[in-house]
N, C-alpha and C positions, 0 to 999 in steps of 0.2 A: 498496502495494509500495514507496511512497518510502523509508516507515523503515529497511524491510528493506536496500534498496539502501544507504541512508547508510551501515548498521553493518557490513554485507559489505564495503564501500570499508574498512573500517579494519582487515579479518580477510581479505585477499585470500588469505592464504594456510593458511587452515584453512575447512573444512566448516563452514557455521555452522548448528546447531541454531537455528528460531528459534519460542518457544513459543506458541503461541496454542490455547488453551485446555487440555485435556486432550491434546495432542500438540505434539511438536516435528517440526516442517514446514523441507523441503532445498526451494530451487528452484535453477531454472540448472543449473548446469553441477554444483553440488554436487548438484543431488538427482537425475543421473546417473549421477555417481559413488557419490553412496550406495545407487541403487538396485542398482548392480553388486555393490558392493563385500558387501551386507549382504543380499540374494536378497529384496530388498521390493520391491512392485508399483511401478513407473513409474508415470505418472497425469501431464495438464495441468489447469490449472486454465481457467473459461472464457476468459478472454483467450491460451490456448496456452503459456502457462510452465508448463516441466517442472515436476513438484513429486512428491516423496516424504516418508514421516512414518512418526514412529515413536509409540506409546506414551508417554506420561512415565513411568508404574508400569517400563515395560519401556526403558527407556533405557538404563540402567547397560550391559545386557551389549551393547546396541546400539555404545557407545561404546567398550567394551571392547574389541572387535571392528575397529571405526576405527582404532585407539589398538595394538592389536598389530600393527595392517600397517602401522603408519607412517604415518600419517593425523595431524594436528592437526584437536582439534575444538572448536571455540569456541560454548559454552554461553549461549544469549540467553535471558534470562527476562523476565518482565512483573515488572516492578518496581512496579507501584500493583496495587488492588484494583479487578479489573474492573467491579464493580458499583459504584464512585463515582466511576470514571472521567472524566471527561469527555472525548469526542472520542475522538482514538484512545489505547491505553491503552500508558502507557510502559513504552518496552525497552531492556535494557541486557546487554553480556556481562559474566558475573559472574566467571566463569573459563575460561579456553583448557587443554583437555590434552592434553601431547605424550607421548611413549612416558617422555620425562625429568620431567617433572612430574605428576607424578599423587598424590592425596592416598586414596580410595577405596581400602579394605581389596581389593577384588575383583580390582583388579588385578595386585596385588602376593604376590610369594613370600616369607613370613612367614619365611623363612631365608636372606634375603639383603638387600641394601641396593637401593636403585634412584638412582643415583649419573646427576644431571647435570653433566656437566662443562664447564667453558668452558678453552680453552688459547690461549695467546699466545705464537706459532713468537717463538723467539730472533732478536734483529737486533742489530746495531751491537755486536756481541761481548759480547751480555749475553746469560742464562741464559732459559730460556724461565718461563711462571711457569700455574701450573693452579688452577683453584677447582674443589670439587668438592661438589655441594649433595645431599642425598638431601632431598626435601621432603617423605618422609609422617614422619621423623625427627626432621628438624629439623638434622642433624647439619651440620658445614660445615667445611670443611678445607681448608688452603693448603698449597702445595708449590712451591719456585722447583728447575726441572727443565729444566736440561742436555737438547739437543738428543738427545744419545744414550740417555739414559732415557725418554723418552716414550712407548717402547713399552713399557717395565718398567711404568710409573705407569699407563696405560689397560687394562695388561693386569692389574693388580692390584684397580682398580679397576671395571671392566667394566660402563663409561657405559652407560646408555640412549640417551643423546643426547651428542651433542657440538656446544657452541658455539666459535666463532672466528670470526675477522677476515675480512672478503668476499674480501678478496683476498689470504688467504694462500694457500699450497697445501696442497692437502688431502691430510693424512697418511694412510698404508693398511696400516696394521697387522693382522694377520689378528684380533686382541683387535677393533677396533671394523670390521669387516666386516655389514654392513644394521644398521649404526648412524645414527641418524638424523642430520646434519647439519646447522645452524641457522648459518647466516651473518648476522652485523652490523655496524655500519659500525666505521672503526676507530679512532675517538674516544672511541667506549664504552669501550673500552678503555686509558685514558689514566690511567697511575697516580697523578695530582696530583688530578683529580678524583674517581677513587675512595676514594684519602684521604678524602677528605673526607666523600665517601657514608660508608663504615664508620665513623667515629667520630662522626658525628650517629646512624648507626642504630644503636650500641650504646651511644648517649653516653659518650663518650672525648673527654679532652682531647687523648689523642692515641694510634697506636696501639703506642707499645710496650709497653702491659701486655699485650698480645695475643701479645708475645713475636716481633714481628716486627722485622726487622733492615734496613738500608738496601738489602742486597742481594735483598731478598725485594718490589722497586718490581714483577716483572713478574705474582708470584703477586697485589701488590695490584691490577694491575691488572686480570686477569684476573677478581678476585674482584668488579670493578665493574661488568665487562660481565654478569656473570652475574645479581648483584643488579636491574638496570634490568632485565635480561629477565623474570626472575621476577616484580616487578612489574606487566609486561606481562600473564603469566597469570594469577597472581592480584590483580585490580585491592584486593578489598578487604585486602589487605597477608596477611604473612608474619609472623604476630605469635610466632609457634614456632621460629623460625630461630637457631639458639643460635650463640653466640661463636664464632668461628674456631679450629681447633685448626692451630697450624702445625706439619706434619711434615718433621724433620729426615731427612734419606737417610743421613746417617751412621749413623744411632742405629740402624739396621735392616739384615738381610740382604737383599741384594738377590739378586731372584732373578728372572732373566727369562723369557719368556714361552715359550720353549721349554723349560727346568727346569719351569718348573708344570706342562708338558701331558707332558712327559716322565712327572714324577712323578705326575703324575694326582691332583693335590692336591683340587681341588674338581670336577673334570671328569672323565671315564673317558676315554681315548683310543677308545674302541668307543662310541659315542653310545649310550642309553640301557642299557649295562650297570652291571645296581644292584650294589651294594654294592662297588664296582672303587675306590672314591675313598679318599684319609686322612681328609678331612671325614665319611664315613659310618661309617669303623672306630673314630673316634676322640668322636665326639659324644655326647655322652652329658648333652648340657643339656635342661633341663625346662619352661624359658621360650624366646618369639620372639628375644627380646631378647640370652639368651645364645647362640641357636645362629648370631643372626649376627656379634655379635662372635669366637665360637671360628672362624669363618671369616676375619675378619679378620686374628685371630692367624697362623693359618695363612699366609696370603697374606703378611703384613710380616712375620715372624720380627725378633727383636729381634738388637743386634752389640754390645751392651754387658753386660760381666760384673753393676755391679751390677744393674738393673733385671731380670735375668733370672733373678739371686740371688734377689730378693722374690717374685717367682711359685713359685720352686720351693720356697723357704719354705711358701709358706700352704700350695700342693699336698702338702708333709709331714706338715704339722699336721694336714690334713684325712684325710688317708691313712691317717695311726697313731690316728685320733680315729672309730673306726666307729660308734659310738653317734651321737658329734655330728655326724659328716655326715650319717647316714641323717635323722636330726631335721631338718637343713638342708634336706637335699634335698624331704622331706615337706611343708615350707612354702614350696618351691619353684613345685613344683606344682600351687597354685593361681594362680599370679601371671599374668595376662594380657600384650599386649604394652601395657605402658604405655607404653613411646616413643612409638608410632604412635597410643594410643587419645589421651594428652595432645596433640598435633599435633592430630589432626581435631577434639578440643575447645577447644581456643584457634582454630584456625580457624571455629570456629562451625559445623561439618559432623558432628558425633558425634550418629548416631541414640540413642533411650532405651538403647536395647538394648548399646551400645558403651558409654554412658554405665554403663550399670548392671555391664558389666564391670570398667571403670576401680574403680567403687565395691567391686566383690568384689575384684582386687588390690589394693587400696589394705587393706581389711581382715584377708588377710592377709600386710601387712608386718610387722606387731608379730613374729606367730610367726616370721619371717626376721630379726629384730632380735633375740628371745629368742635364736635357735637360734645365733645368731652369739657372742652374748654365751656361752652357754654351751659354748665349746667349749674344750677343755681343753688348755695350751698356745699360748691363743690369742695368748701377749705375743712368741712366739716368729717370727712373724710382721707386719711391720707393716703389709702389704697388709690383713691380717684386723683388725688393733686400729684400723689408721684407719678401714675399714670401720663395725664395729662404731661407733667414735666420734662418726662424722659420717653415720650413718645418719638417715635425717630418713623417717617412718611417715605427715608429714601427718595425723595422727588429727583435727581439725578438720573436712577436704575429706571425709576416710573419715566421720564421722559425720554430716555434712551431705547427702551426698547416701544415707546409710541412712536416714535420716529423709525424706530424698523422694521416694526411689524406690520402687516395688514390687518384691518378690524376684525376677519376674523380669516387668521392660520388654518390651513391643513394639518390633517390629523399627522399627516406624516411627509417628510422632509419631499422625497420623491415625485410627489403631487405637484411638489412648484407652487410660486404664486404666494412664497410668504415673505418677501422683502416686499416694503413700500417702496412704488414710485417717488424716486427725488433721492432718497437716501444712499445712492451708490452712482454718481456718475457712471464707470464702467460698466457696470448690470445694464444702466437704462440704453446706454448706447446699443449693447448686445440687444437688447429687447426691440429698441426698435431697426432694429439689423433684420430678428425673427419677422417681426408684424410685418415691416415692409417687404418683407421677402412673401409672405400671404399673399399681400397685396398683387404682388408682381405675377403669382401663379396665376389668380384672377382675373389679373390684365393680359398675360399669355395665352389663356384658355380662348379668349375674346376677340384675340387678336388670330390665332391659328384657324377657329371656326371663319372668320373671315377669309383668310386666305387660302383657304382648300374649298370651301363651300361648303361642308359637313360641320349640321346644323348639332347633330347629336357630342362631338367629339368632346372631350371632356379629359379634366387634368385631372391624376388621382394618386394616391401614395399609401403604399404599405413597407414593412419592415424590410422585409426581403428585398422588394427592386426597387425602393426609394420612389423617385416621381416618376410619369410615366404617362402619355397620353393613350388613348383607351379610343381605338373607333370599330365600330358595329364593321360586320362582313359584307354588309348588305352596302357599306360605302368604300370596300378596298378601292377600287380601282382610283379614287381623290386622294390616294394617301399620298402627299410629293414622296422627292425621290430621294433626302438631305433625311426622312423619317428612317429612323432605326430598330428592325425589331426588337423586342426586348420579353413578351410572354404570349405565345396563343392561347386563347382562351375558346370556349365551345363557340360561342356566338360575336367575340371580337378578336383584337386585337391591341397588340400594347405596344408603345413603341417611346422609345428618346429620340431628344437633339443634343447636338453640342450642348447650346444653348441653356437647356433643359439641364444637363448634367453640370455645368457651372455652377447654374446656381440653385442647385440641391445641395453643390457639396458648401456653399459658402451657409445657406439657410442651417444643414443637420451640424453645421460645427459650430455655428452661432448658440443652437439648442445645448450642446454638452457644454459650451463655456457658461453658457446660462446657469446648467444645473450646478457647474463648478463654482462657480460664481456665488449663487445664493448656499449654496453649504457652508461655500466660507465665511460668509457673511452672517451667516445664523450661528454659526460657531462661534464664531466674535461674542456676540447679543449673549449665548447661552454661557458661555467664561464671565463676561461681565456679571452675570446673577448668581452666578456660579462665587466670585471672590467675595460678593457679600452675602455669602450665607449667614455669619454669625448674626448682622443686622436683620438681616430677614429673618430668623430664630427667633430674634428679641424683639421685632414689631408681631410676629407671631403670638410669643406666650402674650402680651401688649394686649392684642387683638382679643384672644382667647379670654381672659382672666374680664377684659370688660362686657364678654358676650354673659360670660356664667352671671355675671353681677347684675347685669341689665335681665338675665334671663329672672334670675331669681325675684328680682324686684316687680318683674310686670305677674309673674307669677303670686306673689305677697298681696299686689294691688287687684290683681283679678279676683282673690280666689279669700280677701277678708281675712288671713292670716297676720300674727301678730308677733311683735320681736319679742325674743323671751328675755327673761333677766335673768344674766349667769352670775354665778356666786360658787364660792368653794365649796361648802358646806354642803349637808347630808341634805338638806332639803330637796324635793321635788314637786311643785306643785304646777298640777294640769289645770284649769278652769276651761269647762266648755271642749276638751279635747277632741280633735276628729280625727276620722282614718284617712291619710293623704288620698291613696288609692281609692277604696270601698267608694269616698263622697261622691269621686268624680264619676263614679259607672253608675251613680242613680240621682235621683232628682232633691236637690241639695235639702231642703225640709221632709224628705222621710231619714235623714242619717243622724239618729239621737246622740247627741254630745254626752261626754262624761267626764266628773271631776274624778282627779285623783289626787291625794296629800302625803307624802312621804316625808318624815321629820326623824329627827334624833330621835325620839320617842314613842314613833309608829312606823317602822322599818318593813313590815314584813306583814305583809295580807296575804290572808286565805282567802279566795274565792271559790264561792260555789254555785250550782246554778245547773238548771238544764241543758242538754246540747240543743244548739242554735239557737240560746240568749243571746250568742254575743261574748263569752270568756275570752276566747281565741284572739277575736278580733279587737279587741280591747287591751290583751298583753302586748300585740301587737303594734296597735296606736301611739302605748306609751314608748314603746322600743323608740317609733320611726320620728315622733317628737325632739325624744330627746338628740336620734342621730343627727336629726336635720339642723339643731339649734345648733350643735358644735360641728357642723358642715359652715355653719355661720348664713344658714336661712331662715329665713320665718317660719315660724309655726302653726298649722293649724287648730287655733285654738282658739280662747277668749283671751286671756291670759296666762303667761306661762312663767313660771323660776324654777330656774334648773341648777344644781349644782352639778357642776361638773364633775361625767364619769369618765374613770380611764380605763374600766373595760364593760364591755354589754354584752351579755350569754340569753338564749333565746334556744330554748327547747319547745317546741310546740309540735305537736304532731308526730306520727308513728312512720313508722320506715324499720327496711330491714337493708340488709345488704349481703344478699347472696353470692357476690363474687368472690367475697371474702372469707363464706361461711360463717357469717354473723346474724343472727335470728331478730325481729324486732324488739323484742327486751332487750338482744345484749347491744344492739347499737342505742337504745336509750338509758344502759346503766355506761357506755362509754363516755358518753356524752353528759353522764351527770357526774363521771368521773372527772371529767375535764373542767365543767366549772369549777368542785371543789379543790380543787387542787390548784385553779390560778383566781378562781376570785380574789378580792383586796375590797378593804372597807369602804373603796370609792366606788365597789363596781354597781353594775345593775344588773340583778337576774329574776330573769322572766320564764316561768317554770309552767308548761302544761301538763297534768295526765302524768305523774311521775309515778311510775309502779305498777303501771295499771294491764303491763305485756305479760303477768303471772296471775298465781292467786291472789286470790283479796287478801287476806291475812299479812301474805308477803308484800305485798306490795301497800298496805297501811304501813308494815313495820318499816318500808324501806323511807318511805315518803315522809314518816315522823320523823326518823333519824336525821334527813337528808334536812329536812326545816330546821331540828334541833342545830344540826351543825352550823348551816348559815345564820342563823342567828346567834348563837350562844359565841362558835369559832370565829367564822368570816367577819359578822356585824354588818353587809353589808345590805342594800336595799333590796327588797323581794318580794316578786308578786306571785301568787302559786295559787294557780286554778286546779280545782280537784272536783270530781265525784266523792271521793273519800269522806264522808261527814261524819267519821270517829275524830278527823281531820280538826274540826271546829272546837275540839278540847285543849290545842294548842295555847289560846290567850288566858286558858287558866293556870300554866304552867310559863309559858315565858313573856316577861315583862313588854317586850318592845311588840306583840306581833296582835293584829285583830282579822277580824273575821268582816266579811264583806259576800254581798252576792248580786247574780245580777236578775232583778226582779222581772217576774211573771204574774197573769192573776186568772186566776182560772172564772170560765164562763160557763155557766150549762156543761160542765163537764168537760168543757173544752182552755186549750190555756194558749193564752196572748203571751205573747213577747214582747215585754217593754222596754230591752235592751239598755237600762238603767240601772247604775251601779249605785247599791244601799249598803248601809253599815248594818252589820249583822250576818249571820250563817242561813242558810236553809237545809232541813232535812228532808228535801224531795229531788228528784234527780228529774222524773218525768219520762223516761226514759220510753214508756210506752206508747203515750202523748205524742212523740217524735217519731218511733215506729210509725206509730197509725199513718203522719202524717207522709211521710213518706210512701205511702202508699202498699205498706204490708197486706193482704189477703185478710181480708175481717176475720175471719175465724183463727187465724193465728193471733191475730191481736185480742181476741177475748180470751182464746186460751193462754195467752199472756198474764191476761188482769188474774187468773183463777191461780197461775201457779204462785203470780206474787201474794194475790194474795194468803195462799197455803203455810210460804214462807217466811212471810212477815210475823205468821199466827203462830204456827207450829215447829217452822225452821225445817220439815220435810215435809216431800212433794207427794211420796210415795205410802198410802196405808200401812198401819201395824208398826210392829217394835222395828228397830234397827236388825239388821241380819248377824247373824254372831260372828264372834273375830273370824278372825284369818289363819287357817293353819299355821299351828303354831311351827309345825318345819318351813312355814315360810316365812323366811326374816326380813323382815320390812327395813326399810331402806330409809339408816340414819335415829332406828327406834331405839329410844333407850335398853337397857337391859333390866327385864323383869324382876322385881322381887323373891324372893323363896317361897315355896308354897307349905304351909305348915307340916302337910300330909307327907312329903315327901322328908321334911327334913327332920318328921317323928320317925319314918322308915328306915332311916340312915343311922339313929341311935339305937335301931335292937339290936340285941344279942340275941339270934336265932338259936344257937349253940346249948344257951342257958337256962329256954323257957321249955316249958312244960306245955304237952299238945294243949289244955283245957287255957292255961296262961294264953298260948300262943291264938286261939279260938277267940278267945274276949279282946283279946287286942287288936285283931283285925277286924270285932263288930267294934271298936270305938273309931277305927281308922277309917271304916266307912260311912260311917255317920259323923264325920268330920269332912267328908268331902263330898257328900251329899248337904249341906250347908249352904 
């Protein structure tokens, strides 16, 4: 146990796996907790230490298992060969993994990224700075982030894990909620030596070819605490960990965390309601690879005209090119995830079987290089012609591992049978060493039944006694005399020959040079895909970036969408808009299109309208229009121009948040705090229901002010659905704003929904109309119609005068303070001293009939 102790001393803070033999064995306190955590038998060993164990075959989902519930688990292997050991046989951890580090296909969702981040809280009035590593990728990204984006940037990128400094405080954004936390000291974090790390680990003289700036010291630092961490887990290095890509927050829409979940971009607001998301209406990629970058799209929206010009580019070519996309797409679909398979093969972790993937992608690249080449109008695009130009097929790695592979690898090395025939003179020798040694058992079995007479006798082999001929009791007395017992059994007998033991022993050493043999050999194949990782990276993003674009366009061609036309300007105009989502979950002519016009001189609409006209889903439409156009896709629309926004705020709907102790008003006055305070004249904000978690009074008062502000302060675009129809006196007071609603028409008493958006206010809400329809108890719904209508008439519900105030010893809460009451302040200027009883008489009947008045 000394060993085990020593390596636990260095892994205090992960479960340590520790191998010895065919299982990996927990003592202490970890194989307590693993017994808990994983429903495996408890057990002491004879000295009284706890001890639990797992399987080695059966590990993976053991760990998988640790590893979702936020477990770190630190992997100890015997690192020599226990049969030339000497003493006791050496242990080492080869890799630690946390919910953020994980390399293993199994644990990971092939349509999303698995992003660990490290952040460094802003001090000394500098910017704060994030690294952000996904390690079955490789991918790796810097971002120097302002205090007040940090929830934008975690909610965007949606950590596994989050690292940072021991003693900063620890930030609690509902995005990293049972995110795992990893504190470290806070020198790691020291930008002068992470310099330094980075340009030894990518040899750089220095790093501005990385494109980083002086101001970007906190992202480098960040990026050095993260690196020595990762080291940490994987001792034997990160040879897959690609260059830094440093992201600008100019260059992007920003869109915070309450817009995504608003919008339901990659998440449903109803936890597993399928198909509610834009990520599910809109994907339409054929590789791992592209369906998480279309996710990324999604999440960062671009804020610059050109870069958003060259996507809608190629998305045209491909659109008007339905021959050559369908061809594109069709060599699409073989393409495996080569990001992830190149990762676990430069890490030295790619089974035959992943390997033999890699080798089927990698073979059909040419047919995604033809298909590219052949697309017509392809110059009219330069996303598509650089494509096409600096595509790289590796046809080298692809023929080298077809030549060593078998068509289809075992899943795991042990299995055998994953070199090809031909590829290794020595292997095939030994192989046919093994076969003919089969053969030979066959022919001995053949040959002894003849020569004894015993019809039943048979050749046979297990672990224990190797080969062995086997004859019934009922034939002893035919056994010759040269046969050598070897096991009784109830009903036979087992015996050897010389003969027999020869050549077993020449057959089982043929079998271990075999398994030697292809290990080595598969080790070769896996180094060789292993040194071009970087190419495989780059025919990867390659691959990806043509799937999203090919996705987008069959998607544009399917689905009658149209390119919008971006401009700088305050303009926004929808023709014919639809809702990405809503169209596709109904039958495309019941989903009524709407215009919308946003100009210098009409910035800001009030809508009003009954529940379930349609408001909601309408604020909504314009949001996901506009995201998608600067995503650089088509639009669901008729025609679309769009001035480009560089931020999008979307409040719509009611939430509280009780972990916090925040009630539903106060998370929607946080949230309306948040737009005003970062909107910009460029942004977009899309307002529901703003006020409406209080009284009426307060909440018209809050809702006025809240428009006054963005209009008169901000300036920026604004759509603002309301019940409020004090609301609709706004365009007589401010110059840029109109009133708008979305029209009903009532029938026999009953009202339709035409889910069409007119110029003008309405003063009916309907509100009772949607009860009923709902399915309220009819008698509550009449006594509905009776109290409105009371209130409509009289403003009280209840008979008779109002009830008199309030004792006046109870002081109401925030009342002004009362004026003086005559009576009283005549009683304070007598002179009792002075007056005469008959004086004193008459002035108390005038004082009483002063407050009898």
């Amino acid at each position: 146990m000394q060993q085990y102790r020593e390596i636990k001393a260095r892994h205090r803070d992960a479960i340590l796996l520790f191998r010895m033999g065919d299982f990996y064995e927990m003592f202490y306190d970890d194989a307590e907790l693993g017994a808990r955590e994983l429903d495996i038998t408890l057990t002491t060993r004879g000295d009284g230490v706890p001890l639990a164990g797992v399987p080695v075959r059966a590990a993976a989902d053991y760990v998988r298992q640790l590893v979702g519930r936020g477990h770190r688990v630190a992997i100890c292997e015997q690192v020599e060969d226990p049969r030339t050991a000497k003493g006791i046989v050496k242990r080492a951890v080869v890799e630690t993994i946390t919910p953020g580090a994980v390399l293993d296909e199994g644990f990971l969702d092939r349509r999303r990224n698995n992003f660990i981040v490290a952040w460094l809280p802003p001090e000394h009035g500098q910017p704060g700075g994030l690294a952000a590593v996904d390690l079955s990728t490789g991918e790796f990204q810097l971002e120097t982030v302002p205090a007040d984006r940090f929830t934008e940037a975690v909610a965007r990128l949606a950590p596994a894990e989050l690292v940072l400094p021991a003693e900063a405080p620890d930030p609690r954004p509902a995005a990293l909620d049972g995110v795992l936390r990893t504190p470290r000291d806070r020198w790691e974090f020291d930008s002068a030596l992470a310099r330094d790390d980075l340009a030894r680990r990518f040899q750089l003289a220095s790093l501005d070819g990385l494109g980083l700036e002086p101001a970007d010291l906190p992202a480098v630092g960040a990026a050095g605490a993260l690196l020595r961490y990762l080291a940490e887990l994987q001792p034997a290095g990160i040879p897959h960990l690609a260059r830094p890509v440093v992201r600008r927050a100019e260059g992007h829409l920003w869109l915070d965390e309450m817009t995504r979940r608003n919008l339901e971009l990659v998440e449903p607001l109803r936890a597993g309601t399928p198909g509610a998301t834009l990520l599910e209406a809109v994907d339409r990629t054929a590789t791992p690879m592209g369906s998480r970058l279309l996710r990324q799209w999604l999440l960062s929206p671009l804020a610059r005209t050109g870069p958003i010009e060259q996507r809608l580019d190629a998305v045209e070519v491909l659109a008007q090119d339905h021959r050559g996309r369908a061809r594109l797409r069709e060599a699409l679909e073989g393409v495996r995830d080569l990001e992830r398979l190149a990762g676990r093969a430069a890490a030295g972790r790619a089974t035959p079987r992943e390997l033999g993937a890699l080798r089927d992608s990698l073979l059909r690249l040419p047919a995604v290089h033809d298909a590219l080449a052949a697309l017509a109008h392809r110059a009219r695009s330069t996303l598509l012609a650089d494509a096409h130009d600096r595509f790289d097929a590796l046809p080298e790695l692809a023929a080298r591992l077809a030549q060593g592979l078998v068509d289809r690898p075992p899943p795991v090395l042990a299995d055998g049978g994953v070199i090809r025939p031909g590829f290794d003179a020595t292997l095939d020798e030994l192989r046919d060493l093994r076969d003919g040694g089969k053969a030979y058992i066959a022919a001995l079995q053949q040959r002894e039944r003849d020569r004894t007479g015993i019809p039943s006798l048979k050749v046979g082999y297990n672990k224990v006694f190797g080969y062995y001929l086997e004859v019934t009791h009922a034939h002893a007395a035919r056994v010759p005399a040269d046969y050598e017992r070897r096991q009784t059994l109830a009903g036979a007998e087992r015996y050897v020959t010389p003969e027999l033991k020869a050549h077993e022993e020449k057959v089982l050493h043929a079998e271990e040079r075999i398994a030697a043999r292809e290990g080595e050999l598969f080790g070769l194949l896996r180094a060789a895909a292993g040194r071009e990782v970087e190419r495989l990276q780059g025919a990867a993003r390659a691959v990806a970036q043509a799937d999203v674009l090919a996705g987008l366009a069959e998607l544009a061609a399917a689905e009658r969408w149209v390119r919008p036309v971006l401009a700088e300007g305050p303009d926004l105009v929808l023709r014919g808009s639809r809702h990405p989502v809503i169209e596709r979950l109904m039958p495309r002519e019941q989903f009524i299109p709407n215009d919308v016009r946003f100009t210098a001189a009409e910035r800001l609409f009030l809508v009003t309208g009954p529940n379930m006209a349609g408001k909601s889903t309408i604020l909504r439409q314009i949001g996901l229009c506009v995201l998608l156009a600067q995503v650089g896709s088509f639009v669901p629309a008729e025609a679309a121009e769009i001035g480009v926004v560089d931020r999008l705020f979307t409040r719509v709907g009611a939430s509280d948040n009780l972990a916090r102790g925040q009630s539903t008003f106060m998370v929607e006055m946080a949230e309306t705090s948040a737009i005003l305070h970062n909107a910009t004249p460029r942004s977009l904000v899309l307002l529901d229901e703003i006020g409406r978690g209080t009284s009426t009074y307060d909440g018209v008062a809050i809702a006025w002010a809240v428009s006054e502000y963005l209009h008169d302060r901000v300036g920026c675009r604004t759509m603002f659905a309301t019940h409020y129809h004090e609301l609709m006196q706004l365009p007589e007071r401010l110059q840029h704003a109109r009133n708008l609603n979305v029209a009903v028409r009532e029938v026999e008493g009953r009202i339709v929904f035409l889910h069409r958006l007119e110029p003008g206010g309405t003063d009916r809400s309907y509100g009772i109309h949607v009860a009923e329809l709902a399915g309220l108890p009819a008698p509550v719904v009449d006594r509905a119609r009776a109290v409105l209508g009371l209130l409509e008439g009289e403003h009280r519900v209840v008979p008779g005068a109002p009830p008199a105030a309030p004792d006046p010893g109870q002081y109401a809460l925030f009342a002004p303070e009362a004026p003086p009451h005559p009576v009283l302040e005549a009683l304070k200027e007598l002179d009792v001293d002075t007056m005469t009883p008959l004086e004193a008489l008459n002035r108390l009947s005038d004082l009483k009939r002063q407050a009898g008045r």
